[in-house]
Short mmCIF file of the C-alpha atoms (twelve columns), coordinates in Angstrom:
data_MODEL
# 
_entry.id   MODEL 
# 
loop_
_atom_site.group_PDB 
_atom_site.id 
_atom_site.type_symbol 
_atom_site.label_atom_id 
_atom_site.label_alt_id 
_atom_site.label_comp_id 
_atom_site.label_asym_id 
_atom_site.label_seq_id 
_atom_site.Cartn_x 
_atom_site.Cartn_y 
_atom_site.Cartn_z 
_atom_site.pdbx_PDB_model_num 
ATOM 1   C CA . UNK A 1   292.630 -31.893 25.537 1 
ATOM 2   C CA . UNK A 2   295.706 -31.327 23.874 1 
ATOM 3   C CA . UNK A 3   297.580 -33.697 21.679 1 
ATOM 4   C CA . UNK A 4   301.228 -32.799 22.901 1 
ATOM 5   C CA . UNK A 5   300.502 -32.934 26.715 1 
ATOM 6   C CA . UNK A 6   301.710 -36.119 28.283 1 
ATOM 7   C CA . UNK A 7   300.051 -36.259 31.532 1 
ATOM 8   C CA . UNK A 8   297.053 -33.804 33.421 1 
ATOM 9   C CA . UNK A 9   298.710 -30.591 32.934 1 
ATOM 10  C CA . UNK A 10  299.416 -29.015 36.902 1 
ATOM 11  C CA . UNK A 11  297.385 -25.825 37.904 1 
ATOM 12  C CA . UNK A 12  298.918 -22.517 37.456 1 
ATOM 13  C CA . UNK A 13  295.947 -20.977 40.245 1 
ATOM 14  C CA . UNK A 14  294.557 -22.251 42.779 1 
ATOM 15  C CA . UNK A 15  290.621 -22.133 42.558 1 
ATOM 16  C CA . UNK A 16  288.739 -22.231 45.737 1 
ATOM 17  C CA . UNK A 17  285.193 -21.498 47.182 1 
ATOM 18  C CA . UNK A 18  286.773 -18.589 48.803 1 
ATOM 19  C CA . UNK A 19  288.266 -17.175 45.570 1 
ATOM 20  C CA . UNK A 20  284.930 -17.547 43.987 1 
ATOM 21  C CA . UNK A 21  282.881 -15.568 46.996 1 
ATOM 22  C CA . UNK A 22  285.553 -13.252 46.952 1 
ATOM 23  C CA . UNK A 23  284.887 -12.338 43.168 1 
ATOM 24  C CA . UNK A 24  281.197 -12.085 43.563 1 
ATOM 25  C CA . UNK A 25  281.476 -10.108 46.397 1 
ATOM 26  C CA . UNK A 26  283.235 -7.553  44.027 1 
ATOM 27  C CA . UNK A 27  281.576 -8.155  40.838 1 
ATOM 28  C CA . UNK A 28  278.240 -10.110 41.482 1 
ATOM 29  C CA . UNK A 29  277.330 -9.077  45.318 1 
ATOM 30  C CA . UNK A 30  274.275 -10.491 44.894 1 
ATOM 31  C CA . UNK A 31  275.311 -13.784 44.545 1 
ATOM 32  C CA . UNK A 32  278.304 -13.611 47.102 1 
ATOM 33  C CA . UNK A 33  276.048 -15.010 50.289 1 
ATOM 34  C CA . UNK A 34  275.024 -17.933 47.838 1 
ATOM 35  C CA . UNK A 35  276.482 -21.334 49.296 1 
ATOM 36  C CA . UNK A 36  279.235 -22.283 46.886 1 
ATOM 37  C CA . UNK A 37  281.114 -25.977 46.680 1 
ATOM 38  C CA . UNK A 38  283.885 -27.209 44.477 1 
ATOM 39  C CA . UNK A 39  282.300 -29.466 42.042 1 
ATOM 40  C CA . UNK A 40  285.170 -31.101 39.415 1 
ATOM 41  C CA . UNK A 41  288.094 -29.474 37.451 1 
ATOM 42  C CA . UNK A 42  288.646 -30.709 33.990 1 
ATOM 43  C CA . UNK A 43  292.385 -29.682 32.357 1 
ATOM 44  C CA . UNK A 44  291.093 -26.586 31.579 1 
ATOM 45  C CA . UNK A 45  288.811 -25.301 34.301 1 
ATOM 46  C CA . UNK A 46  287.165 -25.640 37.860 1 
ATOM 47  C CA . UNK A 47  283.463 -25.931 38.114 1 
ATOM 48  C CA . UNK A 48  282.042 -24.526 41.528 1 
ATOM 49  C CA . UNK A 49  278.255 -24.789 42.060 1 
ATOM 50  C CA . UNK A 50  277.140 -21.479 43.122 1 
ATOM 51  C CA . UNK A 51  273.579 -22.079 45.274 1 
ATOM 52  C CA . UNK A 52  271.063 -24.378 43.633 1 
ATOM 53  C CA . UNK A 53  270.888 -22.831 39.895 1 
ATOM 54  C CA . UNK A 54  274.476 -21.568 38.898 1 
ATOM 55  C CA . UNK A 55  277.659 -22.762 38.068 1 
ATOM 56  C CA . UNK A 56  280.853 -20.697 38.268 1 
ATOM 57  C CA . UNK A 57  283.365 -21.734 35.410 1 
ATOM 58  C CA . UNK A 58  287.262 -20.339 35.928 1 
ATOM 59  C CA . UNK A 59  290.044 -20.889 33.782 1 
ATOM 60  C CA . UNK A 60  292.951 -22.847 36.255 1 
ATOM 61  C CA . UNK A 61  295.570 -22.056 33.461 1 
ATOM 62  C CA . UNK A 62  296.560 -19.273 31.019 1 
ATOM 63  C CA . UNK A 63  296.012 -21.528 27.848 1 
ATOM 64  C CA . UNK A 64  292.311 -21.760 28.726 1 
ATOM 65  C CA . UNK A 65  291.552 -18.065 29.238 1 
ATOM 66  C CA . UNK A 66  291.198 -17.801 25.399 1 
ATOM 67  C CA . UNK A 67  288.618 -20.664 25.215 1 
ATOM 68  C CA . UNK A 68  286.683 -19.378 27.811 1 
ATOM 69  C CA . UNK A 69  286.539 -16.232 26.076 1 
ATOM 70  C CA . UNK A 70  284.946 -18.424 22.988 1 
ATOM 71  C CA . UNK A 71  281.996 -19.205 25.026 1 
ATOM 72  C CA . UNK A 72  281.496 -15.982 26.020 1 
ATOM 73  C CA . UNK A 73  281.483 -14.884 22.905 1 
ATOM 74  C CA . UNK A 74  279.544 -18.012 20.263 1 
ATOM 75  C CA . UNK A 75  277.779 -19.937 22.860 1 
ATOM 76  C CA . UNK A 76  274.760 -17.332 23.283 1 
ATOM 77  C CA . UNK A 77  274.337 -17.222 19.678 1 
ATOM 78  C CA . UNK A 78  274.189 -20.671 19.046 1 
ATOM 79  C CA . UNK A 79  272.368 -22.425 21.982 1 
ATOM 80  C CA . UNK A 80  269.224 -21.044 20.927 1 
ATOM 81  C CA . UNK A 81  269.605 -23.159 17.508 1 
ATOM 82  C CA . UNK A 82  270.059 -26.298 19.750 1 
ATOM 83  C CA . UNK A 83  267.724 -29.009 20.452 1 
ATOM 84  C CA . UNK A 84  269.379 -29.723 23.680 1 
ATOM 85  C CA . UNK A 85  270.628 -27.303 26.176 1 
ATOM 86  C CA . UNK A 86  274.294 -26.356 26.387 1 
ATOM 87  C CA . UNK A 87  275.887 -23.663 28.996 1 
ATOM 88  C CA . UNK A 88  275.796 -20.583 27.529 1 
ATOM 89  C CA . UNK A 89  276.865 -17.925 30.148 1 
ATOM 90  C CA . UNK A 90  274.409 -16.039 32.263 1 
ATOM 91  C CA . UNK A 91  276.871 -13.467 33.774 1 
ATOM 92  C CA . UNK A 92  280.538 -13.134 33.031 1 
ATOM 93  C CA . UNK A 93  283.682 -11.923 35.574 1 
ATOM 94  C CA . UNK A 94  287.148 -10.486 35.004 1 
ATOM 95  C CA . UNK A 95  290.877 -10.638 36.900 1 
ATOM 96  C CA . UNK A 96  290.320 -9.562  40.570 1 
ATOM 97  C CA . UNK A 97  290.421 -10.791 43.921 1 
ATOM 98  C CA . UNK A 98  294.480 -11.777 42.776 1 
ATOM 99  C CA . UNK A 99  293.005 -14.262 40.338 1 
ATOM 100 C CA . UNK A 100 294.297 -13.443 36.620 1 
ATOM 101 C CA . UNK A 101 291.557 -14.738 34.624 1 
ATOM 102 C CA . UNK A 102 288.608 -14.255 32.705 1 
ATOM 103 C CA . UNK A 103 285.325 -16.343 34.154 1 
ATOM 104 C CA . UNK A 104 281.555 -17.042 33.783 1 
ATOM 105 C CA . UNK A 105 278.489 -17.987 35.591 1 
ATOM 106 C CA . UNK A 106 276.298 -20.811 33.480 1 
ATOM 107 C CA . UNK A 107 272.904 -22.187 34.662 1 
ATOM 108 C CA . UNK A 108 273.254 -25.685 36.277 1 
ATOM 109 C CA . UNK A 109 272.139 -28.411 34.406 1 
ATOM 110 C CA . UNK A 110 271.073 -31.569 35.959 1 
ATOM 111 C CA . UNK A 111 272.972 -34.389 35.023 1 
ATOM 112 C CA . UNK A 112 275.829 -36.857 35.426 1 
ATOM 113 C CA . UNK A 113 278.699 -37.277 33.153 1 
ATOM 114 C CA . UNK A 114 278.027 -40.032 30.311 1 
ATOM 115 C CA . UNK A 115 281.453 -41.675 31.536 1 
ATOM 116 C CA . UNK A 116 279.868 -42.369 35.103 1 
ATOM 117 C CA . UNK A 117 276.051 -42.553 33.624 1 
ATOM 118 C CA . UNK A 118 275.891 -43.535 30.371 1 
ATOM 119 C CA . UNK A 119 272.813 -42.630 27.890 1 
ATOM 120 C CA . UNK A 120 270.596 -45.243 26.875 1 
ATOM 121 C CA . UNK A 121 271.030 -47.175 23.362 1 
ATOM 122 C CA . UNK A 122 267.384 -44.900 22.717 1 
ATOM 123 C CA . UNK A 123 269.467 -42.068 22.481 1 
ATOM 124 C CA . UNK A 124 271.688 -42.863 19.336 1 
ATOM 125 C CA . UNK A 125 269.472 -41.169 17.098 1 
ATOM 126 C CA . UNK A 126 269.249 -38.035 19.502 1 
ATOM 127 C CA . UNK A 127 273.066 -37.587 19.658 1 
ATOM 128 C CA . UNK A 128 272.980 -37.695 15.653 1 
ATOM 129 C CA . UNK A 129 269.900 -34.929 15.755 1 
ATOM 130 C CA . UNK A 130 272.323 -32.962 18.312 1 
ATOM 131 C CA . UNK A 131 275.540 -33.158 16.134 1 
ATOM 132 C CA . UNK A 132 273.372 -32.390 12.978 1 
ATOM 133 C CA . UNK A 133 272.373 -29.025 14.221 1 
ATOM 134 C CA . UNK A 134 275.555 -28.216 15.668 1 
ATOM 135 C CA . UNK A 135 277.516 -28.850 12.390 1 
ATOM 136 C CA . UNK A 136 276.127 -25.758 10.616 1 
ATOM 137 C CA . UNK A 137 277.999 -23.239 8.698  1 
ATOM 138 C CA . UNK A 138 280.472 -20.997 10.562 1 
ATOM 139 C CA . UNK A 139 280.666 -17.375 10.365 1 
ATOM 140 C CA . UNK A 140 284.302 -16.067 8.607  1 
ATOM 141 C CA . UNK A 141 285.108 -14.816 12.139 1 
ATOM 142 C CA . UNK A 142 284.833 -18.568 14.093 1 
ATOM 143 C CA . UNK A 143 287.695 -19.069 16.375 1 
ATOM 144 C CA . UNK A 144 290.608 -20.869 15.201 1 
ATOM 145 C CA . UNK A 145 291.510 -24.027 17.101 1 
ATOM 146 C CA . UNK A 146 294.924 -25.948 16.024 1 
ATOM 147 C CA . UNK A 147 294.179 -28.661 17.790 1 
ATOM 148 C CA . UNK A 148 290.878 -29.318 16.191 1 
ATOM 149 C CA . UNK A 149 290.504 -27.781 12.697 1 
ATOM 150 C CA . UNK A 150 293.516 -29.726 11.300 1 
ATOM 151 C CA . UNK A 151 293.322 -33.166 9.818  1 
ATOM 152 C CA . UNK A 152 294.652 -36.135 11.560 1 
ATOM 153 C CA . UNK A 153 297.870 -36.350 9.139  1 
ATOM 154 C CA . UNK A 154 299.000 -33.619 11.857 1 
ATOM 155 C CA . UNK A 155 298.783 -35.955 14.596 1 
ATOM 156 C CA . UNK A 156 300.175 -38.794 13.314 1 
ATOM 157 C CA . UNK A 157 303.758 -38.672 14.828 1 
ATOM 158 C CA . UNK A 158 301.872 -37.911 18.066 1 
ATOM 159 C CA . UNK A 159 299.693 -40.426 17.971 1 
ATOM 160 C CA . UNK A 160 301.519 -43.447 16.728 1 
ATOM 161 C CA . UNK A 161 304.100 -42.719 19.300 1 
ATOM 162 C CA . UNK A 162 301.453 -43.196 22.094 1 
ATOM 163 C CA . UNK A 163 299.920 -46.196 20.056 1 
ATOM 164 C CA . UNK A 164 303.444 -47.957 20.216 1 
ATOM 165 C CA . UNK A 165 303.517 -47.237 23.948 1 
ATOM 166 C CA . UNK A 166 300.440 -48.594 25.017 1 
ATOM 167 C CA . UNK A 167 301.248 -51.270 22.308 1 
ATOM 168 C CA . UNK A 168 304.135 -52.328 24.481 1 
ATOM 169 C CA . UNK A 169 302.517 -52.223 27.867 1 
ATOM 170 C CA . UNK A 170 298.560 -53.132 27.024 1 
ATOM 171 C CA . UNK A 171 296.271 -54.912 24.851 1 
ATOM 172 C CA . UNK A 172 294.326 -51.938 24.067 1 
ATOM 173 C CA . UNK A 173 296.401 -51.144 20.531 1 
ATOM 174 C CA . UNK A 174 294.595 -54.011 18.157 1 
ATOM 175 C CA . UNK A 175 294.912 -54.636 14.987 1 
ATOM 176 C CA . UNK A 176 291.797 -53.273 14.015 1 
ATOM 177 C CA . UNK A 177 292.894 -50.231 15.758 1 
ATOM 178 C CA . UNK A 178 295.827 -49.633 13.472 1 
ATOM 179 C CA . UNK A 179 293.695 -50.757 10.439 1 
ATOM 180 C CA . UNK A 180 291.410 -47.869 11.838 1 
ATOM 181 C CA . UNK A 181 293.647 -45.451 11.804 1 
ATOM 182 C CA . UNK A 182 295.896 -45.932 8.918  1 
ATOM 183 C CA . UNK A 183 292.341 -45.750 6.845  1 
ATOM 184 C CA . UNK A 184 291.602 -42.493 8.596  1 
ATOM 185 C CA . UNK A 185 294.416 -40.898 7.389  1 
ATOM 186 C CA . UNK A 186 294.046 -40.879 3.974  1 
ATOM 187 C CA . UNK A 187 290.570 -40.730 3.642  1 
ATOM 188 C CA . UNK A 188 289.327 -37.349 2.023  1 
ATOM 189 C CA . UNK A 189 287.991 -34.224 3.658  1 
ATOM 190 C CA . UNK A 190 284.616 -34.694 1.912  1 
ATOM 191 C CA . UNK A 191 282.653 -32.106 3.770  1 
ATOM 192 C CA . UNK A 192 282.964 -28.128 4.150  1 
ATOM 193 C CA . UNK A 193 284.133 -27.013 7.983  1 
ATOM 194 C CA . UNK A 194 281.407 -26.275 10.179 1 
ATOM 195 C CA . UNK A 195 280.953 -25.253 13.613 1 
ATOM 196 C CA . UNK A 196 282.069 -27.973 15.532 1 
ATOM 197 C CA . UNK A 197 282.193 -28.791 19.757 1 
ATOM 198 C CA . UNK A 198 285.656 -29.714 19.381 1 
ATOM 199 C CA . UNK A 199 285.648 -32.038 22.609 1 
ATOM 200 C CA . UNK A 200 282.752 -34.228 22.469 1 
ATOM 201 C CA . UNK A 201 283.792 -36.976 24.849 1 
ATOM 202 C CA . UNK A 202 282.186 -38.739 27.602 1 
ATOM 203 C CA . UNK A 203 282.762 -36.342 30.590 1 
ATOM 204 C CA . UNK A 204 281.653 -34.063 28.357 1 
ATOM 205 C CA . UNK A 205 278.054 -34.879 28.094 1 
ATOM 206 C CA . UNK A 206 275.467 -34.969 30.745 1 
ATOM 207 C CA . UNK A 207 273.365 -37.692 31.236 1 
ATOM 208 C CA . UNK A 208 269.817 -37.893 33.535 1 
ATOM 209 C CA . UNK A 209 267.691 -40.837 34.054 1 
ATOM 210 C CA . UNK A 210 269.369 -42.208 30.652 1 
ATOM 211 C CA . UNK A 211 268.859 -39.179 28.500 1 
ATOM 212 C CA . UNK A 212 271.093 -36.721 27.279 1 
ATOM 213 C CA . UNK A 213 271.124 -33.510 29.038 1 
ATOM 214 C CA . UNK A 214 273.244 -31.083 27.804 1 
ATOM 215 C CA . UNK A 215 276.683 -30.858 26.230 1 
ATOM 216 C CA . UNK A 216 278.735 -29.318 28.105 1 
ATOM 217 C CA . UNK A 217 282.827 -28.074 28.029 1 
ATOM 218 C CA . UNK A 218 282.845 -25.878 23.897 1 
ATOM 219 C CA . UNK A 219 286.347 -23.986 24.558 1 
ATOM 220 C CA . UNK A 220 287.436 -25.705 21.559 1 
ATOM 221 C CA . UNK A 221 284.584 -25.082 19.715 1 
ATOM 222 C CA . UNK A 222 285.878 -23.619 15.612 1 
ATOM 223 C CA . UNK A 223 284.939 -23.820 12.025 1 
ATOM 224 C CA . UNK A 224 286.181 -27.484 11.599 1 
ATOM 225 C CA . UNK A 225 285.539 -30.931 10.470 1 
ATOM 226 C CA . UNK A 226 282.450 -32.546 11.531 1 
ATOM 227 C CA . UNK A 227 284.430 -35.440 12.084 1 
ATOM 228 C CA . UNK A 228 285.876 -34.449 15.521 1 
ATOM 229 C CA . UNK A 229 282.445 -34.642 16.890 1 
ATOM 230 C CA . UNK A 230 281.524 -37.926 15.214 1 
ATOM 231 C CA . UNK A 231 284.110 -39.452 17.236 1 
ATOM 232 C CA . UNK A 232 281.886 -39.135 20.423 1 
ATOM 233 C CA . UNK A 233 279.984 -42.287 19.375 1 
ATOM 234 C CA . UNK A 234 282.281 -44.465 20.323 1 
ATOM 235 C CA . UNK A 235 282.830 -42.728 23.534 1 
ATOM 236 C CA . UNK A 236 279.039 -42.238 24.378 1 
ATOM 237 C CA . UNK A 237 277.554 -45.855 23.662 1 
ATOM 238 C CA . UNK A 238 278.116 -49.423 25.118 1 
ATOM 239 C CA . UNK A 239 275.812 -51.147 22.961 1 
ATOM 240 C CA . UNK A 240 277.039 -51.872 18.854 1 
ATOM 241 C CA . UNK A 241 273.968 -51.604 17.389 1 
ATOM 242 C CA . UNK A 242 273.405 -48.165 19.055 1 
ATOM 243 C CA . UNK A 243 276.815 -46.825 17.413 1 
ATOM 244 C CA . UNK A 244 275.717 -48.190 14.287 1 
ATOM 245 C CA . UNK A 245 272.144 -46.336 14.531 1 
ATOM 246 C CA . UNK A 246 273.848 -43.143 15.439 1 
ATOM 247 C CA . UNK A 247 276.134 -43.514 12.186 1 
ATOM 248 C CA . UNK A 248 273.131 -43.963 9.905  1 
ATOM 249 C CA . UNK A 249 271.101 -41.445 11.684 1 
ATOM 250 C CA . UNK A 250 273.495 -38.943 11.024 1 
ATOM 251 C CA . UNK A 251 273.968 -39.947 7.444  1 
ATOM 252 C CA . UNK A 252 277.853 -39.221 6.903  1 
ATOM 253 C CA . UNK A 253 279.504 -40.304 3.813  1 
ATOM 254 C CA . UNK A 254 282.194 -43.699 4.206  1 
ATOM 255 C CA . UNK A 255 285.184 -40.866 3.975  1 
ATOM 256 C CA . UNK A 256 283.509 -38.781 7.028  1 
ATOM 257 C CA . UNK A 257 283.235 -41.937 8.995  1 
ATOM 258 C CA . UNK A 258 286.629 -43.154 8.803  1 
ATOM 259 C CA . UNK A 259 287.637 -39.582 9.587  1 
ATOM 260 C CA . UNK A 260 285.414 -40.290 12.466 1 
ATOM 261 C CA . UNK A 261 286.712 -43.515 13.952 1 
ATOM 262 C CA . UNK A 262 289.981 -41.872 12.964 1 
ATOM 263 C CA . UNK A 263 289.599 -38.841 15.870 1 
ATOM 264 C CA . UNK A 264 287.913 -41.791 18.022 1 
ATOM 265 C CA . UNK A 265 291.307 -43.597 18.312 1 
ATOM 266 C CA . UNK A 266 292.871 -40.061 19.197 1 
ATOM 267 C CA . UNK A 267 290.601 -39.803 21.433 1 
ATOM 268 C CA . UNK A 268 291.137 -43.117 23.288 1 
ATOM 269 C CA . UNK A 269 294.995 -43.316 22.301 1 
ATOM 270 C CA . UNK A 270 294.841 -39.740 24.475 1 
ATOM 271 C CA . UNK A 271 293.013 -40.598 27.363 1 
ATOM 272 C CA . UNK A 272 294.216 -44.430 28.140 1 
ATOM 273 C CA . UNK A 273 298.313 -43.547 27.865 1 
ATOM 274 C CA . UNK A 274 297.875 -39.913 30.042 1 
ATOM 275 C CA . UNK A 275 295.399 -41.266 31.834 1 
ATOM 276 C CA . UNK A 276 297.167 -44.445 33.160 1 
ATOM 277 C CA . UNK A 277 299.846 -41.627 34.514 1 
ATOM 278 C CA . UNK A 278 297.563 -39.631 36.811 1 
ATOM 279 C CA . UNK A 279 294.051 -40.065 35.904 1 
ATOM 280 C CA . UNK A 280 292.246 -43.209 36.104 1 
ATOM 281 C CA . UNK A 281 288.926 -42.077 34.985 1 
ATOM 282 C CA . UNK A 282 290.155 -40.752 32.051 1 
ATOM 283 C CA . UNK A 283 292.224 -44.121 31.544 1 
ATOM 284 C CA . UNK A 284 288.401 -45.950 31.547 1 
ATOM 285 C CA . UNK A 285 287.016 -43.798 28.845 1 
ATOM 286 C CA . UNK A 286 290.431 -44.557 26.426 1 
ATOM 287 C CA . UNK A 287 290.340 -47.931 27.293 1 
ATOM 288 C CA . UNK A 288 286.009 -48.069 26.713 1 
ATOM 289 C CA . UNK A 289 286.806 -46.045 23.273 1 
ATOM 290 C CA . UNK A 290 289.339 -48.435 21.503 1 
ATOM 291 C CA . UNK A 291 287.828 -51.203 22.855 1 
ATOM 292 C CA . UNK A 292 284.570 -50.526 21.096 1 
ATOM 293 C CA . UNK A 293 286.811 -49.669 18.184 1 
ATOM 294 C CA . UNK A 294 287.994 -53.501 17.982 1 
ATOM 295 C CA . UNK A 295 284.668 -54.504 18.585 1 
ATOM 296 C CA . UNK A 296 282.786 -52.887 15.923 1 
ATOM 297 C CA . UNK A 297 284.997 -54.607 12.945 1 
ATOM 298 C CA . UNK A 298 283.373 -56.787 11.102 1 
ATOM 299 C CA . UNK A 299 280.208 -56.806 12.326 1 
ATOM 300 C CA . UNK A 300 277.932 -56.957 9.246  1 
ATOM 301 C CA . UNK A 301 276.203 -53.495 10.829 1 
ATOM 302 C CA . UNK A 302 279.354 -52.275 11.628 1 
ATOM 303 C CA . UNK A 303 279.551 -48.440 11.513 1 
ATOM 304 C CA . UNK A 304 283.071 -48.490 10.451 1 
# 
């Protein structure tokens, strides 16, 4: 999710069932007779399922090939330091069949997104165990990631644009919001980069019977500030006192937090004005995100 696009960028390929039999039949023949569906397509990829156990994963634009590539490469290494699953790639495909791209096959993982299924208030405490492990030291060769391992002084222009937009034409833009966000961007970078997701939001995560389930999506994974995960709080839970437990559970410092809310309202800024464009679902999860925001100040256990 990119801070410059201003609407779901377009396809450059067209991804389809028969694309995806076509490369298995070359590269993976015994998975080509497999039935395979179209399951979603995020701005980055397409998701097919491939028979009951695997999930193809193509890039539908040139930007992406590189992140897919950082899965391939960091994902093995790190799930097995995870205490809940993500989709490190079985199997992995190159350009053929006329498609350009790098690709992978991951293990399905049942689950529902947390924007359609949302985890239980339980679960604060698991999302902070999650992050914890995640945010370990990164190797000197971590991918880079612009978008991600740069502090939020870099999106301001950006940002505050979009702000004065939806300002103008919602109600979504509070005061607390801007209080929010002015405070994130001077508060200090406290903490040392670590590995971080890089795009921990609500479609993001997978949800079953009100557990979380895996964490899905880590192209923009990079040596960065813990912060950008932190944000996924306030895009994961409904209930206050849930954020609040996932704050302390984690433990960050009063800077790290308002860097924190500070990449939330990104976050929701983001998805509410591109979303209202083209994508209403992702126009739900801004709106959900600042409006949690707004409600969080001044509550006496409020976690900003």
């Amino acid at each position: 999710m990119s801070a410059d696009a201003s609407s779901s960028p377009p396809a450059e390929v067209d991804v389809t069932p028969e694309l995806v039999r076509a490369l298995l039949r070359d590269q993976h023949a015994d998975l080509a007779d497999l039935p395979i569906r179209l399951l979603d397509a995020g701005w980055d990829n397409v998701m097919l399922r491939i028979g009951d156990d695997l999930l193809a994963r193509l890039p539908r634009r040139a930007i992406a090939e590189a992140l897919l590539k950082n899965e391939q490469a960091w994902l093995p290494r790190l799930a097995p330091s995870l205490p809940l699953p993500i989709p490190a790639p079985l199997r992995t495909g190159v350009p053929g069949a006329g498609y350009p791209f790098v690709w992978s096959i991951l293990p399905w993982i049942e689950g529902e997104a947390a924007d359609l299924a949302p985890p239980d208030s339980l679960e604060a405490p698991v999302l902070a165990r999650f992050l914890k492990a995640v945010h370990q030291p990164a190797p000197a060769d971590a991918p880079r990631n612009t978008v991600r391992d740069c502090p939020l002084s870099g999106k301001q222009a950006d940002i505050e644009r979009r702000m004065a937009i939806l300002k103008r034409e919602t109600d979504a833009i509070t005061p607390a919001i801007e209080q929010a966000w002015s405070d994130a961007l001077t508060a200090p970078m406290d903490v040392k980069p670590t590995w971080v997701a890089g795009d921990v939001h609500a479609r993001n995560v997978l949800v079953h019977q009100g557990k979380l389930a895996a964490f899905i999506d880590w192209g923009d994974m990079c040596a960065g500030d813990a912060a950008t995960d932190l944000a996924s709080i306030w895009s994961l839970f409904k209930d206050p006192q849930a954020r609040a437990e996932a704050v302390a559970a984690y433990g960050m410092s009063r800077a790290t937090r308002s860097r924190a809310v500070g990449w939330a309202v990104f976050y929701g800024v983001i998805l509410l004005e591109t979303g209202r464009r083209d994508t209403p679902r992702h126009a739900a999860m801004g709106e959900a995100i600042l409006r949690r925001l707004s409600e969080d100040v001044g509550l006496s256990s409020c976690p900003i």
